[in-house]
mmJSON file of the N, C-alpha and C atoms, coordinates in Angstrom:
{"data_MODEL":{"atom_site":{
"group_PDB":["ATOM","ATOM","ATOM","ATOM","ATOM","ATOM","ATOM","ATOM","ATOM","ATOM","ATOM","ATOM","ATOM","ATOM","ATOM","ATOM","ATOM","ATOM","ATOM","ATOM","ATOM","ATOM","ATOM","ATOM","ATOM","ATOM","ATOM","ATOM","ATOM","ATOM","ATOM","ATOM","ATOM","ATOM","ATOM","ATOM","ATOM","ATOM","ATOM","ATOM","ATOM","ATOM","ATOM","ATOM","ATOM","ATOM","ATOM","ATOM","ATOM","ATOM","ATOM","ATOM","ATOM","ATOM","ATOM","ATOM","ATOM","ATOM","ATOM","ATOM","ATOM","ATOM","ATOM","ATOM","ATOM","ATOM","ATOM","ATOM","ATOM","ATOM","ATOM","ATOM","ATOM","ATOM","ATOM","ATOM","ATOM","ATOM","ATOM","ATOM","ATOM","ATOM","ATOM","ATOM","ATOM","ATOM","ATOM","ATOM","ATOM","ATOM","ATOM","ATOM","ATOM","ATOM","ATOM","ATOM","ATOM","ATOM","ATOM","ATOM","ATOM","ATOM","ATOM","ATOM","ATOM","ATOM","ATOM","ATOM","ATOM","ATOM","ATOM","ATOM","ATOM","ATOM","ATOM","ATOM","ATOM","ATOM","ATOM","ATOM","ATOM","ATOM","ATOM","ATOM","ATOM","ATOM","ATOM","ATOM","ATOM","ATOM","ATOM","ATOM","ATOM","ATOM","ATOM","ATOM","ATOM","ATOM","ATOM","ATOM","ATOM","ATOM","ATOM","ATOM","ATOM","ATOM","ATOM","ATOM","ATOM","ATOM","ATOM","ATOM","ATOM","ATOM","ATOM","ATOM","ATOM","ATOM","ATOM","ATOM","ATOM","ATOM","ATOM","ATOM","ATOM","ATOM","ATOM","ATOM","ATOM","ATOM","ATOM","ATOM","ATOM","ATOM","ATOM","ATOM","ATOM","ATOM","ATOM","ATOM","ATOM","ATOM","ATOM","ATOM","ATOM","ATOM","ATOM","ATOM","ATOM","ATOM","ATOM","ATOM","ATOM","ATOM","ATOM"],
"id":[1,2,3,4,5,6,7,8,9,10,11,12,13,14,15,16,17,18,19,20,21,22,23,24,25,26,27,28,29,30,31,32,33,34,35,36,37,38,39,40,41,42,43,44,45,46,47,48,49,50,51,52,53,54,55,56,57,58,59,60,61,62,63,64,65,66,67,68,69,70,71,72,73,74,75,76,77,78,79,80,81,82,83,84,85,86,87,88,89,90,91,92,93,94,95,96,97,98,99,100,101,102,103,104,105,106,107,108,109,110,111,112,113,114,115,116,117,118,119,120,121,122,123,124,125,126,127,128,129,130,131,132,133,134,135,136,137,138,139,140,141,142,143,144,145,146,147,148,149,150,151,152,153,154,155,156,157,158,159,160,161,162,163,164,165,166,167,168,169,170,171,172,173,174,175,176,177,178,179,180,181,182,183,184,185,186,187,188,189,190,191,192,193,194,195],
"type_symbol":["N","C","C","N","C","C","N","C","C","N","C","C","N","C","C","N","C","C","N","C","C","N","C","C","N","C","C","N","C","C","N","C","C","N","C","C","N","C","C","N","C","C","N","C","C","N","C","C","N","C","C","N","C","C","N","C","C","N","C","C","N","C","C","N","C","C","N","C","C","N","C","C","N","C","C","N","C","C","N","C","C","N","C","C","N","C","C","N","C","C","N","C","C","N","C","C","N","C","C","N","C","C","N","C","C","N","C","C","N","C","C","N","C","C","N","C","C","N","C","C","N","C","C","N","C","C","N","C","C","N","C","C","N","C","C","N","C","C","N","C","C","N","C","C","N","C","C","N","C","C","N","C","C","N","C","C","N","C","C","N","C","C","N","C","C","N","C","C","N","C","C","N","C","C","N","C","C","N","C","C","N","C","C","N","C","C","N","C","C","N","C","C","N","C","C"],
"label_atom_id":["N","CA","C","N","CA","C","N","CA","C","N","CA","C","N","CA","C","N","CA","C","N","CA","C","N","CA","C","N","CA","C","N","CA","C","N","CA","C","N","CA","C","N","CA","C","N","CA","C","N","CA","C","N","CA","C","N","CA","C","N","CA","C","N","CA","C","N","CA","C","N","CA","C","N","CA","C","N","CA","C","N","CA","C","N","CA","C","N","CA","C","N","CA","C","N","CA","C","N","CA","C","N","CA","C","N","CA","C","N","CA","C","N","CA","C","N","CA","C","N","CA","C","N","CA","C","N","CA","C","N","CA","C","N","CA","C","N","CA","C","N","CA","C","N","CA","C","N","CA","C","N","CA","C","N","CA","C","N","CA","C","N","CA","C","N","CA","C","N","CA","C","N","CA","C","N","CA","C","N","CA","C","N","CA","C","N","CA","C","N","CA","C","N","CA","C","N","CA","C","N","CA","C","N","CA","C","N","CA","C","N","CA","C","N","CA","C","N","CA","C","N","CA","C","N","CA","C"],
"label_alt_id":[null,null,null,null,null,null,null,null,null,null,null,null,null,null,null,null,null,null,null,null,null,null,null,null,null,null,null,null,null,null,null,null,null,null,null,null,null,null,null,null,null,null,null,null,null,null,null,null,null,null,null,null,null,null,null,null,null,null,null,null,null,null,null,null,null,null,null,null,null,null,null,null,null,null,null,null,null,null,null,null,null,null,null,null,null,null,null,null,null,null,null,null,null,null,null,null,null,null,null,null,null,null,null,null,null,null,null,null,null,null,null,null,null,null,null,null,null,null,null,null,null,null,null,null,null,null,null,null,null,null,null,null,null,null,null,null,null,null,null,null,null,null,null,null,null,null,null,null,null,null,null,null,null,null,null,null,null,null,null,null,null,null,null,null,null,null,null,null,null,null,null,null,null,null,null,null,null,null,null,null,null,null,null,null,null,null,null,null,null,null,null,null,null,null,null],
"label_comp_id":["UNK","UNK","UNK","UNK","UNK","UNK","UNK","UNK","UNK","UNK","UNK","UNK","UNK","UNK","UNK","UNK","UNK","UNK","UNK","UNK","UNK","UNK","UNK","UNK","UNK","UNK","UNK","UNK","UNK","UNK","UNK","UNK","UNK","UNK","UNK","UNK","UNK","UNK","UNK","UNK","UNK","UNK","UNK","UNK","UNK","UNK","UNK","UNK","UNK","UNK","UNK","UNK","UNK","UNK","UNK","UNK","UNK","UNK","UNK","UNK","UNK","UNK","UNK","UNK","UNK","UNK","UNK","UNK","UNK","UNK","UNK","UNK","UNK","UNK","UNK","UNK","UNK","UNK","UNK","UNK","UNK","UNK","UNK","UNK","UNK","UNK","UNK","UNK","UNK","UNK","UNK","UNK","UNK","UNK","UNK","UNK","UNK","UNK","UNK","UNK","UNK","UNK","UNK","UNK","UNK","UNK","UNK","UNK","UNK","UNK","UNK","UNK","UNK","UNK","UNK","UNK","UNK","UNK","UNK","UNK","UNK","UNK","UNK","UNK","UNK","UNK","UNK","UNK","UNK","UNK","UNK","UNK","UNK","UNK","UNK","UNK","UNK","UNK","UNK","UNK","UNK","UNK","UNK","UNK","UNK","UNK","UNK","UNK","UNK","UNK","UNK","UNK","UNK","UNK","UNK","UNK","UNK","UNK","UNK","UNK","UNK","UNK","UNK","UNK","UNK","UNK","UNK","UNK","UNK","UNK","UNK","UNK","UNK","UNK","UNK","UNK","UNK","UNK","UNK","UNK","UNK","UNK","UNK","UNK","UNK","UNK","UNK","UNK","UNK","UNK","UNK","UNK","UNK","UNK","UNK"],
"label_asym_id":["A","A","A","A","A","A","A","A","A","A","A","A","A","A","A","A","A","A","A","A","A","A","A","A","A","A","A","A","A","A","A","A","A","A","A","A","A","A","A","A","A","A","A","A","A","A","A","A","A","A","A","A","A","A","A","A","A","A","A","A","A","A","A","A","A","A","A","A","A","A","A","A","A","A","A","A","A","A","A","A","A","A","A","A","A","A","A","A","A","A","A","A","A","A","A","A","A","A","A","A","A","A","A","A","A","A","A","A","A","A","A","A","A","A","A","A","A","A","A","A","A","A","A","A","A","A","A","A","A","A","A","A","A","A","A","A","A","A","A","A","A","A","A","A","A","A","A","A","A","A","A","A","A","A","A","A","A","A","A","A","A","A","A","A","A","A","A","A","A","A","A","A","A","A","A","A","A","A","A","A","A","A","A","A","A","A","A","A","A","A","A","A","A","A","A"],
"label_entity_id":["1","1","1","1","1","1","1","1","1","1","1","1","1","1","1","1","1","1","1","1","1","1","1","1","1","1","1","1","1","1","1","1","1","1","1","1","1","1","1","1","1","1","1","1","1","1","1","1","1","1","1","1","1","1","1","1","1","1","1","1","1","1","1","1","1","1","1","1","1","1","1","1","1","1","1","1","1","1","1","1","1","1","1","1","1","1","1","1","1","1","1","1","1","1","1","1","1","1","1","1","1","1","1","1","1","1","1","1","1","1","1","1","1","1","1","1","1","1","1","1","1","1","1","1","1","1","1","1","1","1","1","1","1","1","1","1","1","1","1","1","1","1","1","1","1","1","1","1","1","1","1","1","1","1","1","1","1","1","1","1","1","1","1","1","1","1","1","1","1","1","1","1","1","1","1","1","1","1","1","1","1","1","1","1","1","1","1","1","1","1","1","1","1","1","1"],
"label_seq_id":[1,1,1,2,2,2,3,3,3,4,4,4,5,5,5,6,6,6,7,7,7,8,8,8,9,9,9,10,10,10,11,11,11,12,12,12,13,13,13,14,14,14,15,15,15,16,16,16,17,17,17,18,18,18,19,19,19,20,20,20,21,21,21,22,22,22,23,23,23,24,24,24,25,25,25,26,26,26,27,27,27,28,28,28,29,29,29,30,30,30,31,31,31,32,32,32,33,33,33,34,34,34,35,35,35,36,36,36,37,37,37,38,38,38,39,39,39,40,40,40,41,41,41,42,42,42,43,43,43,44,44,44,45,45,45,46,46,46,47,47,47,48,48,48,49,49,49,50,50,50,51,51,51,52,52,52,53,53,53,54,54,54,55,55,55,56,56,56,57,57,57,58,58,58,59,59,59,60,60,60,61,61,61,62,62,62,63,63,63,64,64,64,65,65,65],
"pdbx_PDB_ins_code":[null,null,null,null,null,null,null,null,null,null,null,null,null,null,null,null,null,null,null,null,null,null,null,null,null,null,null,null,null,null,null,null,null,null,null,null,null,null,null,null,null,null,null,null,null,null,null,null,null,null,null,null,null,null,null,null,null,null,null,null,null,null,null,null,null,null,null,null,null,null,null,null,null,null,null,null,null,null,null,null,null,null,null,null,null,null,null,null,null,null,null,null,null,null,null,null,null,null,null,null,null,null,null,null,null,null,null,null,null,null,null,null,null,null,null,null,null,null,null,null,null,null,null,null,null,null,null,null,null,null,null,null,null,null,null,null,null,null,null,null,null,null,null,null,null,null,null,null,null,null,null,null,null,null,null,null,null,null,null,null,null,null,null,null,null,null,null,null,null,null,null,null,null,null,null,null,null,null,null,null,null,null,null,null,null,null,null,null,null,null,null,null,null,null,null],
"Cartn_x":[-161.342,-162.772,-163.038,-164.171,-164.682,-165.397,-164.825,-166.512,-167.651,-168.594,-169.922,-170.638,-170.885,-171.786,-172.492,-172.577,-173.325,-174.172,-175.25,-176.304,-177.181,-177.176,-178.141,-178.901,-180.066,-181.177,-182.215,-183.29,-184.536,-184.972,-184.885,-185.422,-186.691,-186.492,-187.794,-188.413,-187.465,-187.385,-185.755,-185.051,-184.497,-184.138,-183.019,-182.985,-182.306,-181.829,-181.562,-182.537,-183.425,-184.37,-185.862,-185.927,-186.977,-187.929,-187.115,-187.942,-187.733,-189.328,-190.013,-190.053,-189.293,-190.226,-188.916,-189.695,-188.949,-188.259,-188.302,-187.305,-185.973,-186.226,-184.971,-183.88,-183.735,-182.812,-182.048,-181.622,-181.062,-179.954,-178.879,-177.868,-177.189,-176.503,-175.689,-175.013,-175.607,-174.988,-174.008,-172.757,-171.838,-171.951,-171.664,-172.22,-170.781,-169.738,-168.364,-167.736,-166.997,-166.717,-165.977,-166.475,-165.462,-163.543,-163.342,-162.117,-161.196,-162.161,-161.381,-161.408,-161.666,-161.667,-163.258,-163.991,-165.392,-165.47,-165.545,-166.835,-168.082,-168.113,-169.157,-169.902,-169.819,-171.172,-171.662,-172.74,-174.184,-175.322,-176.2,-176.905,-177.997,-179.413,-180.397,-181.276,-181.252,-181.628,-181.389,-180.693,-179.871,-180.461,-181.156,-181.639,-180.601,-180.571,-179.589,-179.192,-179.72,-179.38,-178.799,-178.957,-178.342,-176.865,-176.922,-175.605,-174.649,-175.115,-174.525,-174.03,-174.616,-174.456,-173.506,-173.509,-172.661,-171.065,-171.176,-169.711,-169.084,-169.367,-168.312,-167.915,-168.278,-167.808,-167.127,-167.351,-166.467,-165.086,-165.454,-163.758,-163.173,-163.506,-162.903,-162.375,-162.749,-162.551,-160.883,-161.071,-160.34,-159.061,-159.286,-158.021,-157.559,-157.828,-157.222,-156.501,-156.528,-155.935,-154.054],
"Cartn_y":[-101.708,-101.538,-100.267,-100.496,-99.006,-98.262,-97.18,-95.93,-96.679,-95.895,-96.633,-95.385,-96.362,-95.601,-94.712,-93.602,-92.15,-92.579,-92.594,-92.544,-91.082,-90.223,-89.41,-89.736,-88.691,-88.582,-89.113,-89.633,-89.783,-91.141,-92.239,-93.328,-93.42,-93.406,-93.533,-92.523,-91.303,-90.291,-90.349,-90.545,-90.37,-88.616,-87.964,-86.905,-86.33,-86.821,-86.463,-86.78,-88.021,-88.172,-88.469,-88.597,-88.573,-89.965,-90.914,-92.272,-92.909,-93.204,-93.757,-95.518,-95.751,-97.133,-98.161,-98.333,-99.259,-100.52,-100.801,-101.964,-100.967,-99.619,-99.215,-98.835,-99.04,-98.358,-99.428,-100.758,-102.207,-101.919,-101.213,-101.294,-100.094,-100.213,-99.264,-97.759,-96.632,-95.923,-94.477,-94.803,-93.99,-92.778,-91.359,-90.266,-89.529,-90.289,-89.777,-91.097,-91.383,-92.074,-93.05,-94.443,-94.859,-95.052,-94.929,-94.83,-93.698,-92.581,-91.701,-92.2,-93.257,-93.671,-94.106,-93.331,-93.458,-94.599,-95.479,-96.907,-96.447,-95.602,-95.309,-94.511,-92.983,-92.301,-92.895,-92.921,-93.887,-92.929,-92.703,-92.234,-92.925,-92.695,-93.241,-92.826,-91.533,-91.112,-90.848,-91.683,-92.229,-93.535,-93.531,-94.807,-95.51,-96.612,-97.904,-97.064,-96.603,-96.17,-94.878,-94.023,-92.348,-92.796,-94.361,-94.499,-94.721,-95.87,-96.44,-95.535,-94.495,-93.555,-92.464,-92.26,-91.164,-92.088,-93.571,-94.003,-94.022,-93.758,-93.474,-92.283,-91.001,-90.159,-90.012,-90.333,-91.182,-91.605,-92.656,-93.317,-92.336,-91.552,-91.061,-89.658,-89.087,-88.259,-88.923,-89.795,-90.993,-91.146,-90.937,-91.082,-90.071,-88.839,-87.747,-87.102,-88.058,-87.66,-88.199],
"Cartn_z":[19.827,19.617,18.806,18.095,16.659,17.516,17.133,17.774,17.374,18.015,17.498,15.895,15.49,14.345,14.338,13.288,13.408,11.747,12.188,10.929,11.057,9.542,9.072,8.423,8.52,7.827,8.339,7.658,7.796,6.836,7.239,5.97,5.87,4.417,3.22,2.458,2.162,0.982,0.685,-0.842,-0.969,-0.979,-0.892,-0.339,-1.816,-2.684,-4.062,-5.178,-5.208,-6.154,-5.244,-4.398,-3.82,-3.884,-3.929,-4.283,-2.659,-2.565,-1.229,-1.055,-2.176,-2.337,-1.445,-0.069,0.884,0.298,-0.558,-1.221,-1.669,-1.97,-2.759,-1.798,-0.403,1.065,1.076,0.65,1.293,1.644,0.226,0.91,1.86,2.347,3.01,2.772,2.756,1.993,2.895,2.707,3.093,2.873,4.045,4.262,3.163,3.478,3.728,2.708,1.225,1.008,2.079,1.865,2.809,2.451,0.968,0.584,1.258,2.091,3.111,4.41,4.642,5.812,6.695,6.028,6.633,6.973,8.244,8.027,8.493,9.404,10.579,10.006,9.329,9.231,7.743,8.409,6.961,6.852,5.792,5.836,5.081,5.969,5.519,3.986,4.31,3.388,1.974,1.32,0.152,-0.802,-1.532,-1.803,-2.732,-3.225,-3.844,-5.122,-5.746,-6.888,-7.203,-6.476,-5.704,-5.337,-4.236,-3.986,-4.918,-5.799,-6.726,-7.624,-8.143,-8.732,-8.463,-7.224,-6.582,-6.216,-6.063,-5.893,-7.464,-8.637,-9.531,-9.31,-8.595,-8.431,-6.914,-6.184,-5.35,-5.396,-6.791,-7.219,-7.832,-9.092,-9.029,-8.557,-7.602,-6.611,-5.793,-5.029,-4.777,-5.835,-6.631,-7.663,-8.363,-7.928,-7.903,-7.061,-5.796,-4.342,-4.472],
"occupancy":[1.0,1.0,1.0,1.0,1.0,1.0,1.0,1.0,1.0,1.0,1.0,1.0,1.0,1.0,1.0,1.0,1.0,1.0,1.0,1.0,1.0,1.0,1.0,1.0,1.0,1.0,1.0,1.0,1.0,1.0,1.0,1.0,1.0,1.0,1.0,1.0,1.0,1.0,1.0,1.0,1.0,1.0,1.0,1.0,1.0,1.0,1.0,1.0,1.0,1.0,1.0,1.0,1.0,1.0,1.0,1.0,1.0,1.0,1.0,1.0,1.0,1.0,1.0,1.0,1.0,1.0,1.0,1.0,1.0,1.0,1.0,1.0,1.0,1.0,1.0,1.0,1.0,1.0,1.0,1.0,1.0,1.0,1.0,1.0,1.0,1.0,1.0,1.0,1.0,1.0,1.0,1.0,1.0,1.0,1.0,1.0,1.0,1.0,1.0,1.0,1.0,1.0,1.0,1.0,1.0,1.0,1.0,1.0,1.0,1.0,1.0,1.0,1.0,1.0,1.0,1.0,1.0,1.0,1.0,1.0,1.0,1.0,1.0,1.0,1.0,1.0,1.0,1.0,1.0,1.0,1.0,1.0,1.0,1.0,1.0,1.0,1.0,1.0,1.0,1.0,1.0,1.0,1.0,1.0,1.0,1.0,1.0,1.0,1.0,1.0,1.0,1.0,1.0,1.0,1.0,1.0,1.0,1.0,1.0,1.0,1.0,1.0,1.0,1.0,1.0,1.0,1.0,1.0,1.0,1.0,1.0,1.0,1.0,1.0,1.0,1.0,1.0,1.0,1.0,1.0,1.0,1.0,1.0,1.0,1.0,1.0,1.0,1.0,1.0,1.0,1.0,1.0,1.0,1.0,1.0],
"B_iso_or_equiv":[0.0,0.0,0.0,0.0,0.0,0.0,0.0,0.0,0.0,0.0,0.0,0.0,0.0,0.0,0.0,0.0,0.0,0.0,0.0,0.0,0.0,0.0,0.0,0.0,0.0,0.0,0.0,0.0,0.0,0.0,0.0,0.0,0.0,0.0,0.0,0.0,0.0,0.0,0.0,0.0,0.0,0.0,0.0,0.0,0.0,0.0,0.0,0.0,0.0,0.0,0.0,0.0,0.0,0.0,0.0,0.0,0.0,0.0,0.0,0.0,0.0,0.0,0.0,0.0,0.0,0.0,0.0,0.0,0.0,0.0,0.0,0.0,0.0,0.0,0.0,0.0,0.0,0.0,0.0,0.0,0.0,0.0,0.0,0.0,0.0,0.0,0.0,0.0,0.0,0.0,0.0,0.0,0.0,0.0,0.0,0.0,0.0,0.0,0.0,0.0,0.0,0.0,0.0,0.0,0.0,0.0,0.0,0.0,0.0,0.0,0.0,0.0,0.0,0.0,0.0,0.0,0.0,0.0,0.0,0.0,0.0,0.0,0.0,0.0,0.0,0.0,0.0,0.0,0.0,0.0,0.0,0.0,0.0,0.0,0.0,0.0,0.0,0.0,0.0,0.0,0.0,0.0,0.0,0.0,0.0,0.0,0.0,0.0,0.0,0.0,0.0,0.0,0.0,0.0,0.0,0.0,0.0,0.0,0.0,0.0,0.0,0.0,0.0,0.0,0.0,0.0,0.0,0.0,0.0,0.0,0.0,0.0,0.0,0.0,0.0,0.0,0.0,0.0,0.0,0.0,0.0,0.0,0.0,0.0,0.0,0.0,0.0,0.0,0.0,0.0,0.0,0.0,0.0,0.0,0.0],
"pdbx_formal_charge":[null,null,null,null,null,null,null,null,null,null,null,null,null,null,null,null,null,null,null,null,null,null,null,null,null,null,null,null,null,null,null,null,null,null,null,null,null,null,null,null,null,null,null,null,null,null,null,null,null,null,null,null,null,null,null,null,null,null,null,null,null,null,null,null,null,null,null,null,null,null,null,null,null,null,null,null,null,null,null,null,null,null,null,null,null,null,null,null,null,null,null,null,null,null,null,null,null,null,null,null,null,null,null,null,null,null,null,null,null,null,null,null,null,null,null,null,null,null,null,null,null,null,null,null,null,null,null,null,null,null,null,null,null,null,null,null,null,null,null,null,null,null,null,null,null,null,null,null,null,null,null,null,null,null,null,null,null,null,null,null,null,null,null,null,null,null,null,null,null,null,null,null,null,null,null,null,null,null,null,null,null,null,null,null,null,null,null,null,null,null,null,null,null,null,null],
"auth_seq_id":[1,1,1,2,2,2,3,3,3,4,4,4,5,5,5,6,6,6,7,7,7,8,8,8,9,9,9,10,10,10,11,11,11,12,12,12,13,13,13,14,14,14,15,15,15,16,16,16,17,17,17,18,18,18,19,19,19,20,20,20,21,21,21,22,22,22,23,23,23,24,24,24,25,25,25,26,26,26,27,27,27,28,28,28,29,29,29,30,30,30,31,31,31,32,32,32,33,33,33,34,34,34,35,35,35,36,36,36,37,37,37,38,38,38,39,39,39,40,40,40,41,41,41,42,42,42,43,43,43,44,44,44,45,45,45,46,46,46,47,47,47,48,48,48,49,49,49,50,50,50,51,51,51,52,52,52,53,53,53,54,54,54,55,55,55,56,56,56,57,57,57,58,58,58,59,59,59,60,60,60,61,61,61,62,62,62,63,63,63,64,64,64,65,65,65],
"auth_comp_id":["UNK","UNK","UNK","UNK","UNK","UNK","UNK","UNK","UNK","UNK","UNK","UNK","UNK","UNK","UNK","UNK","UNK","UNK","UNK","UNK","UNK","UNK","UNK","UNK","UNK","UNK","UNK","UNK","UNK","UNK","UNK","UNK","UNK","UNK","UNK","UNK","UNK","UNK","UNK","UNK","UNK","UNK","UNK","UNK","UNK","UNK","UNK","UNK","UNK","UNK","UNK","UNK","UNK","UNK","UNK","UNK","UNK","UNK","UNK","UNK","UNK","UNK","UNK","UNK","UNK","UNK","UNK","UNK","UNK","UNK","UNK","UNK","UNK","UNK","UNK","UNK","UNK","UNK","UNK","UNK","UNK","UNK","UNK","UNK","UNK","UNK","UNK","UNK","UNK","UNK","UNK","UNK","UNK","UNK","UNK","UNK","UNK","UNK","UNK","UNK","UNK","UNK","UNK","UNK","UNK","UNK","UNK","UNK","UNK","UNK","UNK","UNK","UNK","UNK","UNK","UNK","UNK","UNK","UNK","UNK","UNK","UNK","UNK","UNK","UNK","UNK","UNK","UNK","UNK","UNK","UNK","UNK","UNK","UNK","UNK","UNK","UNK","UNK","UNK","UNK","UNK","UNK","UNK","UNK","UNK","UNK","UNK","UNK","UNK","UNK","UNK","UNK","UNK","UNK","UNK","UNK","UNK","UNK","UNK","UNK","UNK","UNK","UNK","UNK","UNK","UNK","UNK","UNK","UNK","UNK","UNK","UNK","UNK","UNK","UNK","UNK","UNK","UNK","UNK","UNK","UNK","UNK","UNK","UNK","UNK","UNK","UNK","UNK","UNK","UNK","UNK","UNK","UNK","UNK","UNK"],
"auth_asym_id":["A","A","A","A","A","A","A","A","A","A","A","A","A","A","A","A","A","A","A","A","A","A","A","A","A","A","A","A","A","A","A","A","A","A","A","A","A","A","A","A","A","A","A","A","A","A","A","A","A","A","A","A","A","A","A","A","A","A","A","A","A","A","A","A","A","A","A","A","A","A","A","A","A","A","A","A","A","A","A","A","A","A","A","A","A","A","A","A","A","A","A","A","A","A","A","A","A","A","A","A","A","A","A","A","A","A","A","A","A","A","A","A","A","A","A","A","A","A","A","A","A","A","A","A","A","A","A","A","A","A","A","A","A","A","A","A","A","A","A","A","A","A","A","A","A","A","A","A","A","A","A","A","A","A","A","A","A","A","A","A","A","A","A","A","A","A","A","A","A","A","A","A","A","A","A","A","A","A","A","A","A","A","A","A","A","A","A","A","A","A","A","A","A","A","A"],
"auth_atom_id":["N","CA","C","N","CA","C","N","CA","C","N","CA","C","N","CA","C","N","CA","C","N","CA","C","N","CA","C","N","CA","C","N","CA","C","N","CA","C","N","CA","C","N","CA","C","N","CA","C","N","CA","C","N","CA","C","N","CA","C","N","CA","C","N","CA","C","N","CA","C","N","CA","C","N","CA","C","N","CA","C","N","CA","C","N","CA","C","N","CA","C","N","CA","C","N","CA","C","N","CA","C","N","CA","C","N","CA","C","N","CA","C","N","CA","C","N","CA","C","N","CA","C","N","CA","C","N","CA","C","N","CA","C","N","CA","C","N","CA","C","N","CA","C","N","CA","C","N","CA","C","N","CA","C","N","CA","C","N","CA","C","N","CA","C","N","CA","C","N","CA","C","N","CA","C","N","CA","C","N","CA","C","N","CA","C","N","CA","C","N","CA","C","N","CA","C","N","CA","C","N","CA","C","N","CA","C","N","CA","C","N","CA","C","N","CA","C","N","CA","C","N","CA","C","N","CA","C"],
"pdbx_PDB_model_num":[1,1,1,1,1,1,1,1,1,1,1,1,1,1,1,1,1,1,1,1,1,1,1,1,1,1,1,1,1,1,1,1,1,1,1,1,1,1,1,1,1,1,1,1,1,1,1,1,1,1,1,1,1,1,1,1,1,1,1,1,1,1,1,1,1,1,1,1,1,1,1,1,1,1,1,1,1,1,1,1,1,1,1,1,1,1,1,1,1,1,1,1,1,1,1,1,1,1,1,1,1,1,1,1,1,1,1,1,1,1,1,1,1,1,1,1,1,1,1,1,1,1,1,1,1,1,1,1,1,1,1,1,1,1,1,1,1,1,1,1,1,1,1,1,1,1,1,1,1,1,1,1,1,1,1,1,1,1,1,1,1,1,1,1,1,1,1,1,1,1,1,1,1,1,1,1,1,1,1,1,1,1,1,1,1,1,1,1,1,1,1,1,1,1,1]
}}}
């Protein structure tokens, strides 16, 4: 059995661009790449496009290891 999940923040300000708009939170956004292992900490306060944005740096972070 998984630990149980640890979510930060506050949903519905992104916390890097500041966009409110409740359609932009859908997907899931990892506190901690999950390529280090993360599944569990998520954070709310991340909107779709902050994430998306921040996992190319992610990968390659990840591929410098």
């Amino acid at each position: 059995m998984g630990e149980p999940g640890v979510t930060l923040g506050t949903k519905g300000r992104c916390q890097f661009c500041g966009e409110t708009d409740p359609r932009a939170f859908r997907d899931i956004a990892h506190t901690l790449p999950e390529a280090f292992g993360n599944k569990s900490v998520t954070s709310l306060d991340e909107c779709d496009a902050c994430n998306a944005r921040f996992a190319a740096f992610d990968d390659a972070l990840v591929k410098r290891i």
